[in-house]
Steps between C-alpha positions, in 0.01 A plus 500: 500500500650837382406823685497789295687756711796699447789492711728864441816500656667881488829542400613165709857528541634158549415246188489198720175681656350479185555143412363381878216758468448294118516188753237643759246578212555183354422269823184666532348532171591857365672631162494850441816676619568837363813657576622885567862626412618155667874521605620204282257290289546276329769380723640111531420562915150537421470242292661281739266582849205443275589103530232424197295825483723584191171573313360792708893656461440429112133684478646766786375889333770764582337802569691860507272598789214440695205615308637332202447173704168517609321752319210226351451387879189591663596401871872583632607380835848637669721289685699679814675400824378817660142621558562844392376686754126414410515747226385201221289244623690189589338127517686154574581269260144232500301813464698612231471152293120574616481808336672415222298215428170691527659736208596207239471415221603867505841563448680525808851546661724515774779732499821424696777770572908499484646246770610770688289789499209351404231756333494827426165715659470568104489155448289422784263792361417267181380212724133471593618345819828426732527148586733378809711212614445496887773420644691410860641862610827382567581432145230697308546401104484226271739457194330577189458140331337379870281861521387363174471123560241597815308728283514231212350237719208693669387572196455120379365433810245779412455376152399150625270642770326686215437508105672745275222479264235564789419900504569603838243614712506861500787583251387427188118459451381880544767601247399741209848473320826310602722611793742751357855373409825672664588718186124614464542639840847620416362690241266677764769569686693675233187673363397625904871613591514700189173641537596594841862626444356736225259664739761527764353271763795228464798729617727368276812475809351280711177339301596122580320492865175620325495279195566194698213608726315499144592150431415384844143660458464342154620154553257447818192624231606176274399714186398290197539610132181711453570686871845596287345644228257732692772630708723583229248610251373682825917661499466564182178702564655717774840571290541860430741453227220311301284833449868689412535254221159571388526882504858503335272256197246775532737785398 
């Protein structure tokens, strides 16, 4: 049984992560990995940890950045040691394979940060939700390819428990149009911060607090494609430029 989910790993430093993340996916049923600006890959070290997941490797997409790797998905889960503060909301991994499941066949994905660092609060700002590895306190991490095995097998478990082709109740079934995919909220985004920067609300040295708090307040609505279009054709309404245009036609 395949589960169609996407596993992104962010510009993973160490090849032989790769290969035993390949591994993790692998033992539980999953092939989509999608790769950002990856340290070293292809590499004989990742080919190597794999140990027989030499296919996944082989189909691996190398992304330049993180929209590029999950702009069709329509449900985005972050992966973090930390908590964050509270400032996205944060849920353990079996509700995450929960939720995840209740959004398939949807395309879905979970996003996991640098070894060291782990992800950016831009990053994090793309994800509909922050999932985390609870941990003893004394040693409060996992290494990437185990952070990803746990997550890997909740999610089968979850699968089992429930249908992918049964609609969720709740999720699905009141739906005018399809949930919106990452780069159709992107594009909102883009078309909101511009907006907003031309009118002088975003001050353009220190807008990045504000637009995440955007993103935040848009993720938790779970827009779908036809709640895109009215907002931006709504943008498009308020945009003073538009009525320039028109008068510079005029003359």
């Amino acid at each position: 049984m395949e589960i169609p989910v996407r596993i992104v790993l962010v510009e993973t430093s160490h090849p032989g992560n790769i290969g035993a993340v390949a591994r993790a996916m692998k033992t539980m049923g999953l092939r989509d990995l999608s790769l950002v600006a990856p340290g070293a890959f292809p590499d004989a070290q990742a080919t190597a940890r794999a140990s027989g997941a030499d296919d996944i490797l082989t189909r691996a997409k190398i992304e330049n950045d993180l929209p590029s790797a999950i702009g069709d998905c329509r449900y985005v889960v972050g992966a973090s040691a930390r908590t964050r503060g509270g400032r996205w909301p944060v849920i353990d991994p079996r509700r995450c394979a929960d939720e995840i499941v209740s959004h398939l066949p949807d395309q879905t994905a979970i996003v996991m940060g640098p070894e060291q660092s782990g992800l950016t609060n831009q990053d994090l700002a793309r994800c509909n939700v922050l999932v985390h590895i609870p941990t003893a306190p004394e040693y409060g991490s996992l290494n990437l390819a185990m952070a990803v095995q746990v997550l890997c097998y909740e999610l089968r478990m979850a699968v089992l428990a429930q249908s992918v082709n049964t609609v969720p109740q709740g999720k699905r079934e009141n739906r005018d149009a399809p949930p919106a995919t990452a780069a159709e909220i992107e594009g909102l985004h883009i078309h909101l911060e511009d907006l907003l920067s031309h009118s002088g609300f975003l001050h353009p040295d220190h807008p990045k607090q504000l637009k995440r708090k955007f993103r935040r307040l848009f993720m938790r609505a779970e827009l779908d494609q036809n709640e895109i279009n009215i907002l931006r054709g709504a943008l498009a309404s308020l945009d003073p430029r538009r009525f320039g245009a028109r008068d510079d036609a005029d003359e």
